[in-house]
N, C-alpha and C positions, 0 to 999 in steps of 0.2 A: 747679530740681530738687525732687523728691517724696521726703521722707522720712517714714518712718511714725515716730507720735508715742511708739510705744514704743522706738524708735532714740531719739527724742529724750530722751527719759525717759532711759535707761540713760547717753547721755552727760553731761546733767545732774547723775544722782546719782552719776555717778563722781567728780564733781568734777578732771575731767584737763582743764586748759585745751589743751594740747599735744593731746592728740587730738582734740578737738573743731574746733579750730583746722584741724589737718590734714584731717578729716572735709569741713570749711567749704570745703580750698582756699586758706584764709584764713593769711596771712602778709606782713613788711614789704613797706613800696612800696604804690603805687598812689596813690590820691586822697581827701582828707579835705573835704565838702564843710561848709564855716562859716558857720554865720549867729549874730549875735550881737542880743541882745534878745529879745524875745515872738516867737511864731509868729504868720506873716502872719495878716493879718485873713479871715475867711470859712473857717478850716477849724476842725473839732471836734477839740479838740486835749484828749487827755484830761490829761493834768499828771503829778502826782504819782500819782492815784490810776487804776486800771484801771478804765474804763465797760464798762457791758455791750456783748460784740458787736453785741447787735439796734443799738445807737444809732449805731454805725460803719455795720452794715448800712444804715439807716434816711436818716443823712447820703449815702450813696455811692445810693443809689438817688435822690435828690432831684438827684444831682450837686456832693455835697459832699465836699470831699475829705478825711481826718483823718490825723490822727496818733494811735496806740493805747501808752497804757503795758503792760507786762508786769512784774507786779509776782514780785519771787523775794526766796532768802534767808530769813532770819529768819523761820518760822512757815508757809514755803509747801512743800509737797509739789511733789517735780518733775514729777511724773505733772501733776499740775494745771498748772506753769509750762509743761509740751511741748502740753500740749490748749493754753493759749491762745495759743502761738506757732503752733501748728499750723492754728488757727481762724483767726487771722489771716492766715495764708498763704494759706490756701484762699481768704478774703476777699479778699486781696491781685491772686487771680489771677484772681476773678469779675469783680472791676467797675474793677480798675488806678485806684483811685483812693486806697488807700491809699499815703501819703508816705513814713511812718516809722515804726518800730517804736520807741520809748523804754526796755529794759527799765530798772525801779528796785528799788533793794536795800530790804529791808524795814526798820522802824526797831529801833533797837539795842534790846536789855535788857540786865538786869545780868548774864544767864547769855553773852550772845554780842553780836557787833557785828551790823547789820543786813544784812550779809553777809561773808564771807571772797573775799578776792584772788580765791584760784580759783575762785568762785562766781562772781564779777561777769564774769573772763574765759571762763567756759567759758559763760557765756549769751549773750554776747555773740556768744560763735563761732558755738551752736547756731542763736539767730537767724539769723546770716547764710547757715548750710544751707540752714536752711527754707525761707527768704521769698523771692521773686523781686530779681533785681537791680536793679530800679526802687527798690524799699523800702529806701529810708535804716534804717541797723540807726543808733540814737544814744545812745550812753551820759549818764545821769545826772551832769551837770556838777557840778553843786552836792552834792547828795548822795555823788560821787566824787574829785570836786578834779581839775583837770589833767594831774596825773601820771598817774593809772588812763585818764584818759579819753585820754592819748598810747598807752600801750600798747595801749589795746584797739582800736586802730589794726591793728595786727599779728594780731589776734584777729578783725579782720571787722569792726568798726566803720568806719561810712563818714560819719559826719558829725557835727558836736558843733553844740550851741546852748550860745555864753558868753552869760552873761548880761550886759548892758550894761554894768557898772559894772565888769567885771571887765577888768584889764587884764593879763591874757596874750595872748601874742603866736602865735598859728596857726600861721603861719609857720614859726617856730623849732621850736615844738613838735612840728607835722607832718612837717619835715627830720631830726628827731632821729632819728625813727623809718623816716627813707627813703619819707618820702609827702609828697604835695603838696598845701598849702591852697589851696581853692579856695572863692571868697566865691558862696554861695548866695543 
């Protein structure tokens, strides 16, 4: 589905996870897909930080496939957070080689945390508007902790990377929420 990026703006700075969620479609049930450790070998996986479009462009024209951050929260304008979800969709729908979408919360100051609850879920959702269904929407594990990354389950997230050492259980987490872990 096509949403314009000033829809997404507006749901963004409203800060309603509930509507966005709804917007998305997105609610409990369905399938959470888990990979735990690094992302496989051979795609440009941006991390923590957002790369430029062109370099997603540049990997998917070569036949590369990525994974893109979208950085929000703490210091970002939503207008700017809905243009690079929105870029990425369009990306998404040109060349079907993007994976995932990762958004990540910005880092904390002493004025605010590097996002609020309802920032991390209501981006969450809006990602899963925008992007095609192929595109893993993946919440910020580390940066979020298990808990946020279970609910945003309910929100349109469709897939988590634990990191290796961490021993939570997918499983449990994903049935909490009425969804089903499935190892990527």
């Amino acid at each position: 589905m096509r949403v314009a990026v000033d829809e997404l703006a507006a749901l963004l700075a409203a800060r309603d996870p509930l509507a966005a969620a709804r917007a998305a479609g997105a609610g409990p049930g369905g399938a959470v897909t888990v990979e735990r450790g690094p992302a496989p070998e051979g795609l440009l996986v941006d991390g923590d930080e957002e790369r430029p479009l062109a370099e997603h462009a540049a990997a998917h024209a070569a036949g590369r496939p990525s994974e893109a951050a979208v950085a929000y929260g703490a210091g970002r304008d939503p207008l700017a957070v809905a243009e690079r979800i929105d870029a990425l969709a369009r990306l998404a729908r040109e060349t079907e080689l993007l994976r995932a979408v990762c958004p990540v919360p910005g880092e904390a100051t002493v004025e605010r945390p590097g996002s609020w609850g309802v920032e991390d879920l209501t981006v969450i959702a809006a990602c899963r508007l925008a992007l095609p269904d192929a595109v893993a929407v993946r919440p910020h594990w580390r940066r979020l902790g298990p808990a946020a990354c279970q609910i945003a389950v309910a929100f349109g997230a469709t897939g988590w990377r634990i990191p290796a050492e961490d021993r939570a259980d997918p499983a449990r987490l994903a049935a909490a929420v009425g969804a089903e872990a499935v190892t990527g």
